[in-house]
N, C-alpha and C positions, 0 to 999 in steps of 0.2 A: 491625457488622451494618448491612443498607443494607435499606430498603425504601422501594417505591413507593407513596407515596398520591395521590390524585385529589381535586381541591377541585372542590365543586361550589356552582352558585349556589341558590337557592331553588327558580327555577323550571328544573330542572335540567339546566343548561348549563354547559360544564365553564367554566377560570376567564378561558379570553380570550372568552368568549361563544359559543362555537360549541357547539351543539347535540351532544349523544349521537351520534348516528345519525351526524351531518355527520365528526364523529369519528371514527369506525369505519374511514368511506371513507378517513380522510387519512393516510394508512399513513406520510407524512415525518413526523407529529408525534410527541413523545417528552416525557412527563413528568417531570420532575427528579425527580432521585433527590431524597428525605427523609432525612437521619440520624438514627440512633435514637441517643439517649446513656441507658443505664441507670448514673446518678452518682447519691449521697446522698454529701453534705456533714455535715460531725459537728454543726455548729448550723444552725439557724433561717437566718440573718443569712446565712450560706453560702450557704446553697440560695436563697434569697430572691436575695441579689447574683448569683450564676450565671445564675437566670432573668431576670435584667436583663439582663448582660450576654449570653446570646444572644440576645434580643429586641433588645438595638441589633445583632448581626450580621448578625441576618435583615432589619433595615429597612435596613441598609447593601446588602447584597446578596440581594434575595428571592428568586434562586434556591437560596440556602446554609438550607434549613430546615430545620429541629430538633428532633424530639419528644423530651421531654426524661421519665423518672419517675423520680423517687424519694420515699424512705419517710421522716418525721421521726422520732427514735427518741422524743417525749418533743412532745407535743400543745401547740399553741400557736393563737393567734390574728393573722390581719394585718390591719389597718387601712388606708385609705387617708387619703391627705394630709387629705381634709376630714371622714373621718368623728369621729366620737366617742364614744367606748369604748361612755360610760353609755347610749348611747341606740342603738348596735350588738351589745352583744354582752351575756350573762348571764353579767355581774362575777359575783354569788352562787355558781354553776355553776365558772367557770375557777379559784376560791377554793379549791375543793375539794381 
């Protein structure tokens, strides 16, 4: 399944800078398709490595983007490289 979305900036101009409106009028331009991928992986570390891995396809080619959902069967937490656990996350809580 293929759908179109629209990135806009803050001050709401679409992503090469050109205004709404200015838009409208430029009947050549065409927004890249977006793929939808509805995938869940059976772990964690799956789905985690997939969203890597198409986060480096999209920075390879920024017209190839990727909304990506899916569901973990079984709650977890992710951390980043610098954080740390005790002082991110409520260890007492994920104990449970």
């Amino acid at each position: 399944m293929e759908e179109r979305f629209r990135r806009r900036d803050a001050d709401g101009g679409d992503r090469d800078g050109r205004a709404p409106e200015k838009l409208a009028k430029d009947r050549s331009f065409e927004w890249p398709a977006m793929k939808w991928l509805d995938l869940t992986l059976p772990g964690a570390s799956g789905n985690l490595a997939c969203d890597e891995a198409l986060l480096e396809a999209c920075e390879d080619s920024p017209d190839a983007e990727m909304l990506r959902f899916w569901e973990p069967r079984h709650y977890f937490v992710v951390l980043g490289y610098a954080n740390r656990a005790e002082l991110e996350v409520n260890l007492a809580a994920c104990r449970k």
